[in-house]
N, C-alpha and C positions, 0 to 999 in steps of 0.2 A: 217635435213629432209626438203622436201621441199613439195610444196603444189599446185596443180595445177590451174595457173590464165589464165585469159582470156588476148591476147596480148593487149599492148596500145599504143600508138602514143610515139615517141622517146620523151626522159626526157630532160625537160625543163631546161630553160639557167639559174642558177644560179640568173640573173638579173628578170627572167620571175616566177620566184615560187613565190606563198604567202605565206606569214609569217603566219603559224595560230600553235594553241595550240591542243594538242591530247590528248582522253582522251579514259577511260575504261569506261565501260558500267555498269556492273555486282559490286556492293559493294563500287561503286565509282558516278554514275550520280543519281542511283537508289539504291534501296537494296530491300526485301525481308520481308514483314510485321513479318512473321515467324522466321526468320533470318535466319538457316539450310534449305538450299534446300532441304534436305531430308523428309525436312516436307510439301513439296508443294508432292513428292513420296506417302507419308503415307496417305493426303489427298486423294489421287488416290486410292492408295490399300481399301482404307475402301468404297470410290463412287465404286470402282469395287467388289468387295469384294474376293479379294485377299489379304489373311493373310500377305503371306510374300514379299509381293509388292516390298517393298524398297529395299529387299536384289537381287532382281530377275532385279531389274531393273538398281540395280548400274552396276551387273556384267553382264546385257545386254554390257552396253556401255562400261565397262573395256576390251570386247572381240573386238570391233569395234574401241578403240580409239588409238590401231597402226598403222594407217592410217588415213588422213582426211578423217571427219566423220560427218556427221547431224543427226536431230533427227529424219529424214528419215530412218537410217542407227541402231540407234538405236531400233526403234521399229520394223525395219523389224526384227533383232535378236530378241525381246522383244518374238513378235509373235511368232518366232519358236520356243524358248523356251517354250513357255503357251500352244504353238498349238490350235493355235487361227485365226482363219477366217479373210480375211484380210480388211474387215469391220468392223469390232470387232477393229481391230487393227490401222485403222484409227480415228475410233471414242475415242477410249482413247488416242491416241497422240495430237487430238484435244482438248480432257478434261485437257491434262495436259498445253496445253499452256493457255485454260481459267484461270485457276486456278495460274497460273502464273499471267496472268493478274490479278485477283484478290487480290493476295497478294504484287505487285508493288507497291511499296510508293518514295516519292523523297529524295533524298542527299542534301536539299537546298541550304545549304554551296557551294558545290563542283557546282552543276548547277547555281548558281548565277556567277561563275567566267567564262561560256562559251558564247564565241561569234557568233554571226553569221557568218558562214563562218568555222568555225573551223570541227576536225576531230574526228570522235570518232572508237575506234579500237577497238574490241569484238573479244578475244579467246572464242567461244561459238559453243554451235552444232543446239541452235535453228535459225530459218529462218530470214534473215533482216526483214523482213515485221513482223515479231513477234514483233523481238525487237523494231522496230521504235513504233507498237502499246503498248509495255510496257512502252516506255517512255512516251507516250500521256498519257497515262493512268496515272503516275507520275505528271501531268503537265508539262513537260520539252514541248519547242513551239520553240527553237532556228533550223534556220535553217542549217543544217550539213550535211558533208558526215557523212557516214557511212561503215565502212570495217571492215567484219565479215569474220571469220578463224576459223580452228577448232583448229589450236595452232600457225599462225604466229607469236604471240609475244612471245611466249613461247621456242619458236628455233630460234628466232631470224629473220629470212628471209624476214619479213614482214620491217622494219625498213629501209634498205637499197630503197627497194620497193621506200616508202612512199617517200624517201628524193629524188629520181628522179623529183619526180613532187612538191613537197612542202617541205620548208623548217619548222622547227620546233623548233618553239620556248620554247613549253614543252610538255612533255608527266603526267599526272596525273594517279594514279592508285592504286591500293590496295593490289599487287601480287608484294612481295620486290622479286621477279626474273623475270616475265613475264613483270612484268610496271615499273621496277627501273632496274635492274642489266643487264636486256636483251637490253633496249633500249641505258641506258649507253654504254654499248660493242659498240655500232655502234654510240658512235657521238649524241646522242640524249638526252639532255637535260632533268632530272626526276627527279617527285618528290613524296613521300609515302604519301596515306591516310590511318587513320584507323577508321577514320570514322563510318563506319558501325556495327564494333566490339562494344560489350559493355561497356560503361563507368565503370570507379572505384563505382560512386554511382548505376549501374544500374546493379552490382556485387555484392554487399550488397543484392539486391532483390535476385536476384536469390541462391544465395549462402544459404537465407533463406526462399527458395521454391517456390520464388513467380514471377514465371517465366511469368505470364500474365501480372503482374503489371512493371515489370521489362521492359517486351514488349512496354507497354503505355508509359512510360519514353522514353524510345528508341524511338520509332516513333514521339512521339512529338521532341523531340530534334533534330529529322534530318529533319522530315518537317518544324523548325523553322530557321528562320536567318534574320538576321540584320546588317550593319555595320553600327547603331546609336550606339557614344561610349555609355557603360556601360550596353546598352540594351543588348545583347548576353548574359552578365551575370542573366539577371534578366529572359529568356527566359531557362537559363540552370537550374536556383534557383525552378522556376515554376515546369518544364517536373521531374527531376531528384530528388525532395527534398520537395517541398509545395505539388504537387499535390500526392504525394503518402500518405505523413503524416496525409493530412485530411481526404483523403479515407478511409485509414485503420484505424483513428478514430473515421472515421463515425460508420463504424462495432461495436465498441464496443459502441460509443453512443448508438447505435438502440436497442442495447443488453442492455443496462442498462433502457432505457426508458420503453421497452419491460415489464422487470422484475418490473417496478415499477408501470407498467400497467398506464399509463399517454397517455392522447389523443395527447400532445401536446408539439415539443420541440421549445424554445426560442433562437435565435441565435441573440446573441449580436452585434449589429453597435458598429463599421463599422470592427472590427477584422475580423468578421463572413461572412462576404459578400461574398467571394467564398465560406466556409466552407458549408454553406446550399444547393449549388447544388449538392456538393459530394454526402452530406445525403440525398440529396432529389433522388439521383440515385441509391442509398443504398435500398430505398422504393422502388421505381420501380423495382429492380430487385426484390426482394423479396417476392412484394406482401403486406409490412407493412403495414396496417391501422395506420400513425401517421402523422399530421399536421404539417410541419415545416414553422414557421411563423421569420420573421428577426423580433429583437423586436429592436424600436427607441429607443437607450439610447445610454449613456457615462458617465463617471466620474460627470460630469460637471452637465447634466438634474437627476442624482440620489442626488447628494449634493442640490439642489436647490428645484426637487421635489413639484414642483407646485401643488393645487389642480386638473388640469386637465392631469399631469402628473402620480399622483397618481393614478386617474380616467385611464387613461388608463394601467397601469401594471397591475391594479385589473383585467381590462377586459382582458388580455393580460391572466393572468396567473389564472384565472376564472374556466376553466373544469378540470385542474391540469397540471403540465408541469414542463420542465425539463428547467432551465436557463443554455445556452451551451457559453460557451467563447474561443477562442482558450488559452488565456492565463489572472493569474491574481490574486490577493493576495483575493481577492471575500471583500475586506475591506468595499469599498463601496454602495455595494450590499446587505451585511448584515448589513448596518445603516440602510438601506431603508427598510427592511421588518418589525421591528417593528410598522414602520408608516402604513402598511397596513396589521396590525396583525397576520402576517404570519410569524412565529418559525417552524424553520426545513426546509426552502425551499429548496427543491432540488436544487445543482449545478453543471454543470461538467465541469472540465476544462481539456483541452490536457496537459497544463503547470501551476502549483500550484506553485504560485511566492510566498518566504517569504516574507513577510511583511516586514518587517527589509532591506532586500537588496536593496526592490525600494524604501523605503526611507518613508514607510506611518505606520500609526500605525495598529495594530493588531485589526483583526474583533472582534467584540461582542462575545462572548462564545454562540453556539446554536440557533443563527438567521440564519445561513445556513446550509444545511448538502453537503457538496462536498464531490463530488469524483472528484478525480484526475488520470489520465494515470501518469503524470510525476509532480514526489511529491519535493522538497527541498532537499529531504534524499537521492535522487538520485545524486545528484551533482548539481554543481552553473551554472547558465545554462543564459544568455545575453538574456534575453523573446526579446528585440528591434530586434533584427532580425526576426524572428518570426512575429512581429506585422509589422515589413516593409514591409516583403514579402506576408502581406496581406492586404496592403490599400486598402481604400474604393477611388474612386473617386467623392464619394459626401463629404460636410464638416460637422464638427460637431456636433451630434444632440444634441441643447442647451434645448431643450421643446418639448410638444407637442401641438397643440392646438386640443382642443376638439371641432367639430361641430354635427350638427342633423346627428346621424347613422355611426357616425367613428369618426379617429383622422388623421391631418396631422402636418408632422415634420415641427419645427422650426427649422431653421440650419444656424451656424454660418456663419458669413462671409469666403466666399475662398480665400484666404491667402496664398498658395502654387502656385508657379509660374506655364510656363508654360509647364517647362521643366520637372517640378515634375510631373506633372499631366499626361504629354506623358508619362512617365516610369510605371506610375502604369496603365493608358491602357495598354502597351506594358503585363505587368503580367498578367492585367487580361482576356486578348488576349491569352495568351499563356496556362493560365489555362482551359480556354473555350475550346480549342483545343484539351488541355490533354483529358478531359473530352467527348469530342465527339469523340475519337481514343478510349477509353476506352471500349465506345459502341460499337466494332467492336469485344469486347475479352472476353470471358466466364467470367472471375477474378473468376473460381471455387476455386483455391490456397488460393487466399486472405479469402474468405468467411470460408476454412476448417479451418482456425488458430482459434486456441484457445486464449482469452482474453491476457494472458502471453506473447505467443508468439508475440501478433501483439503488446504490449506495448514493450516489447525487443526490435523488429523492428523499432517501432516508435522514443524511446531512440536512438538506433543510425542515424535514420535519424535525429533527432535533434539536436545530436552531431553535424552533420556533418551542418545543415542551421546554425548554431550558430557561425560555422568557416567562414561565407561569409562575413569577414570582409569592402570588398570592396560595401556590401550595405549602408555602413555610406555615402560613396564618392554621392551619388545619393542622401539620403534621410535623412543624421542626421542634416541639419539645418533647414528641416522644422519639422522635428522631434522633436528636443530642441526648437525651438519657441514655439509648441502648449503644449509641457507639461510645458514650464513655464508658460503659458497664464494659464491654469488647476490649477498648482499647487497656483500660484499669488491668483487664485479668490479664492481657498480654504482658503488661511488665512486669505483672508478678509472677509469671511465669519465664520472665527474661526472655521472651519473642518478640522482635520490633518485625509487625504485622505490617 
């Protein structure tokens, strides 16, 4: 089938073409916040208020796309169908490429590898001038052609075309017939993305309903990239794995703090240092009246335990409050509450370490009351991953010091080079990220679960951060320096931690 172009100047001498690289447009430079186009359709049907929008709209274009076709082509059918004013019928073809635009996010992967100079090739029925503003909109800035068809790559016709005037060193694409097996037929170098599609972890979301969340993942993982080694991993650990786990424990945080009617939750340095923005967006949506304050501490200032140290966890946990940890055998936690007469203190942890595994002795009986999402009984579970994929990039907090009307941290010396310190920006970069796409998405799915379910969920995403073996390569020797620095002062201050 062939497509009609406008004539051009006789095809260049094999010596006279440019070498540049082709690409697709649609689930390859860009993709689609929603992911199913069909939902940018459904957006429309509900702004128009046409129930059955999507179905009226496919089979507009299924009547128009035996022939090269635009979305000229399509909404003139739309319209006769609807019997709809052809004002009426301009103004929603224009809603639907806003709405396009609005759901346009970037591939950064796949537009990080295009050049100035290079080609991108679009089987599509909307207008160049659309698509070039979807890319902008994307951030894509690289200067290109652009050739747009309603199915040249899809029959083939367009390839032959191209190789008149430019030579092509690859084609890139997402369609294993239109951008792999069509361009192969003619001599033209390809190669498959699936990019856009969702990941194995971001299939666990959805597969357990939580198709908003699963979105958040997905969006951050295509607007992130790097080719710093080891960083892409700690960028996938974040979108795919961290940033879901602490969300969906923020929910039942708020829900236990809730029920225990407490003004105030404590989130522990430096584990906690993302975990409190989650929660604190957990509030915001919701409306909570509850305080999330980071509280200065570690191992290290609770063994030690200064009198202005004590002075501030009293003031710290004064109107009542919930001590939050992402993980932790709570050993040293509950020596310290007898020292500030407080039996029963609330704690919650994501992950309840036995005591025994990390190597410390067993809390005091009834100095803390924990709750746990993920108990011992559950299986043997590596917390060091866990606690890598959520460094602090401040150091240790050894004290505090008490002045007139507050407290400021005493913090060890930084000790972690500077390569460690780039990787956990790099996470905590990529967290912040998560987190401001999140804001773009209802998370009604996440909010409907029941306590059960979102601890089920959170189990296997835990399984699965606990598999990211390749976090030791980036972070287990300064990992093992500071816990032996911790454990060292413990025995010499005769504390088995």
């Amino acid at each position: 089938m062939t497509e009609p172009t406008r004539e051009t100047t006789a095809p260049a001498e094999a010596a006279d073409r440019p070498t540049v690289r082709t690409f697709d447009v649609f689930d390859t430079l860009i993709a689609r916040r929603c992911h199913e186009p069909w939902r940018v359709f459904e957006a429309l049907g509900e702004k128009a208020g046409i129930a059955d929008f999507v179905d009226r709209r496919r089979k507009a274009e299924a009547r128009v796309a035996g022939r090269p076709y635009t979305l000229d082509d399509v909404y003139a059918e739309l319209g006769r169908d609807l019997g709809l004013e052809a004002d009426v019928v301009a103004a929603m073809k224009a809603l639907e490429i806003e709405l396009e635009l609005d759901t346009a996010i970037p591939i950064a992967q796949n537009i990080a590898a295009v050049r100035d100079g290079d080609l991108l090739v679009s089987d599509m029925y909307l207008p160049a001038t659309a698509i070039r503003g979807l890319l902008a909109r994307a951030g894509f800035s690289r200067e290109v052609g652009l050739v747009v068809t309603s199915a040249g790559k899809h029959h083939g016709w367009i390839w032959p075309k191209l190789k008149e005037r430019v030579t092509i060193e690859e084609h890139l694409g997402d369609n294993a017939h239109s951008d792999v097996a069509s361009p192969k037929a003619h001599g033209v170098p390809a190669r498959h993305t699936a990019a856009s599609a969702p990941s194995p972890i971001e299939r666990i979301l959805l597969d357990r309903g939580l198709r908003d969340l699963a979105l958040v993942a997905r969006e951050t993982r295509l607007a992130t990239w790097t080719t710093t080694p080891g960083h892409r991993l700690l960028q996938l650990v974040q979108a795919g794995l961290n940033f879901p786990l602490l969300y969906l424990s923020s929910i039942v945080l708020a829900r236990r703090a809730l029920a225990l009617e407490v003004p105030r939750v404590l989130f522990s340095a430096r584990d906690c240092n993302l975990w409190i923005h989650a929660f604190s967006d957990i509030l915001r949506r919701t409306g909570t009246q509850i305080e999330p304050r980071y509280l200065l501490t570690s191992r290290l200032a609770r063994m030690r335990a200064s009198p202005d140290y004590l002075a501030y966890v009293e003031d710290a946990l004064a109107p009542g409050a919930v001590v939050a940890d992402i993980c932790g055998t709570g050993a040293s936690l509950a020596r310290l509450m007898p020292a500030l007469g407080r039996e029963g203190q609330e704690v919650f942890f994501i992950h309840k370490v036995r005591p025994q595994s990390a190597g410390v002795a067993a809390p005091p009986e009834g100095a803390c009351a924990v709750t746990a999402m993920i108990t011992p009984e559950m299986g043997e579970f590596d917390n060091r991953h866990f606690e890598m994929a959520n460094y602090a990039g401040h150091g240790m907090v050894e004290d505090v010091i008490a002045f007139e009307g507050g407290f400021a941290p005493r913090l060890a010396p930084e000790t972690r080079n500077a390569a460690t310190l780039a990787a956990i920006a790099e996470q905590r970069d990529t967290f912040m990220k998560a987190l401001e796409i999140s804001r773009r998405h209802r998370l009604d799915d996440a909010f409907a679960l029941d306590d059960e379910a979102i601890v089920a969920t959170c189990l296997e995403l835990y399984r699965q951060l606990c598999g990211q073996k390749k976090l030791f390569d980036l972070f287990a020797e300064s990992h093992v320096e500071e816990d032996a620095r911790v454990m060292a002062e413990s025995r010499a201050h005769g504390v088995a931690l």
